[in-house]
C-alpha positions as CSV (number, residue, x, y, z in Angstrom):
1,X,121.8,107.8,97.9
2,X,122.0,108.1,101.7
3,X,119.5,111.4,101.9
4,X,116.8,109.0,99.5
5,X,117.2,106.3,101.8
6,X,116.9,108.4,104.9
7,X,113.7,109.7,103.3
8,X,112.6,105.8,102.7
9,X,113.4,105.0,106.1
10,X,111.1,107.5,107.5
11,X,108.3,107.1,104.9
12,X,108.7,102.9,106.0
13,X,108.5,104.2,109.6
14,X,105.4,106.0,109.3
15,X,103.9,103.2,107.4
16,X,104.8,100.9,109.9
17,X,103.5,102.7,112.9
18,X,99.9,103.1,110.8
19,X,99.6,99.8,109.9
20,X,100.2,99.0,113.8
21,X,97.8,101.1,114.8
22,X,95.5,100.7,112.6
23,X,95.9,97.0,111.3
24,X,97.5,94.9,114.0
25,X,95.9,96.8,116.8
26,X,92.8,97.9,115.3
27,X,89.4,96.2,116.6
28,X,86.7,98.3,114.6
29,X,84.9,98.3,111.2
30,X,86.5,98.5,108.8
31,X,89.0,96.0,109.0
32,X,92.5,97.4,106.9
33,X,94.7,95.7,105.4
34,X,98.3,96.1,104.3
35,X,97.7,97.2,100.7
36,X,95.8,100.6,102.2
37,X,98.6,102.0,104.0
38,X,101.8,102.1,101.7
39,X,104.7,104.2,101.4
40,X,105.3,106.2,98.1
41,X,108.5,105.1,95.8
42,X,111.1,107.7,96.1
43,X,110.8,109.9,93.7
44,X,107.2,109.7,93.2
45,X,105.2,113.3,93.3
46,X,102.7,113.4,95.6
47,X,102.0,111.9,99.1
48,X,104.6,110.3,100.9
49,X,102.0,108.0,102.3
50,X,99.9,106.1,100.2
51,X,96.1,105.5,101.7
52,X,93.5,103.2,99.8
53,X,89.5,104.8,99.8
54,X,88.9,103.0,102.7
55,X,91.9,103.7,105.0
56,X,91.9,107.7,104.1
57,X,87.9,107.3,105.5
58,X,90.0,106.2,109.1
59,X,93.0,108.6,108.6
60,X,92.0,111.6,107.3
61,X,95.8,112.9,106.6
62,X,97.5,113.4,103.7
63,X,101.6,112.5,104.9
64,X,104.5,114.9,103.9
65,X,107.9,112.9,105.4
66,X,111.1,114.6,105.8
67,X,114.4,113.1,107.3
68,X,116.8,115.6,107.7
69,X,119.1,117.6,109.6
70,X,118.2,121.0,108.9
71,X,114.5,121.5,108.0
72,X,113.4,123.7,105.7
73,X,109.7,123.9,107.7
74,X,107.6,126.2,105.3
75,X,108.8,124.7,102.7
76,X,107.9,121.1,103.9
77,X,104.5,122.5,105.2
78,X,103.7,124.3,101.7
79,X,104.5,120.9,99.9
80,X,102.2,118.9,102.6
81,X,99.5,121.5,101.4
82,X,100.2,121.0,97.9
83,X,99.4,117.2,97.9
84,X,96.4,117.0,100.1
85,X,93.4,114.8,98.6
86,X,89.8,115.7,99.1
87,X,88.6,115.6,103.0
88,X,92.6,115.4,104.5
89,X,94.5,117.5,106.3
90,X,98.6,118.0,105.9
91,X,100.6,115.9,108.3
92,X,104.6,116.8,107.9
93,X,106.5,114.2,109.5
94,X,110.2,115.2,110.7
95,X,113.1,113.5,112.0
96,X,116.7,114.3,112.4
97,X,119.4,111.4,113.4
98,X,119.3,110.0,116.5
99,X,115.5,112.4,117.6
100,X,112.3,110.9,117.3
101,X,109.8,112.0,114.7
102,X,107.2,114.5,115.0
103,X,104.3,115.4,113.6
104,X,102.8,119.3,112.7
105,X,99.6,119.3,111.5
106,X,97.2,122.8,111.4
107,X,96.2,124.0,115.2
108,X,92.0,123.6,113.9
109,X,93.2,120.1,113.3
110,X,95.2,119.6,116.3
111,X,92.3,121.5,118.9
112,X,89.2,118.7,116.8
113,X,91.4,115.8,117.6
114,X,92.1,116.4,121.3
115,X,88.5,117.6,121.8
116,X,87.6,114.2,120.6
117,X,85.6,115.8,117.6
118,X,85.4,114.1,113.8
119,X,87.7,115.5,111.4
């Protein structure tokens, strides 16, 4: 029970800061709203994070979550790659207690984004 809500909690997380960031704070067209940025029911396959048509065309990332103390990264990666949609990139998300989450995403990906280029 505590390792599925540990995953929840960092799924919820994640949700959270997107629909901040791209909801609350977000001042271009399209507008978002709540229903296109959700978090996956434990258990599900698939993505972690659940984006609508319109909110993957903003976030091009397809979310792979993990909360937990030792990290099984290729494993996590491979997954991430595994449930990618058409046009997104894998995003794995990883936190351990009391560290903030990070995010590992490919190096092509990574270079685009802080050359300012489209994805």
């Amino acid at each position: 029970k505590s390792v599925k809500a540990k995953g929840r909690a960092l799924q919820n997380l994640v949700r959270d800061k997107l629909r901040e960031a791209f909801i609350t704070d977000w001042t271009k067209f399209p507008k978002l709203d709540e229903d296109d940025i959700k978090s996956q029911t434990m258990g599900m396959t698939g993505e972690d994070i659940v984006l609508s048509p319109k909110a993957r065309k903003i976030i091009p990332f397809s979310f792979e979550c993990k909360n937990v103390e030792r990290l099984q990264f290729w494993s996590a990666v491979e997954q991430a790659e595994t449930n990618i949609k058409k046009e997104t990139f894998p995003a794995v998300v990883v936190k351990k207690n009391r560290k903030n989450p990070y995010v590992a995403i490919p190096i092509d990906t990574f270079i685009k984004l802080i050359k300012g280029e489209r994805l």
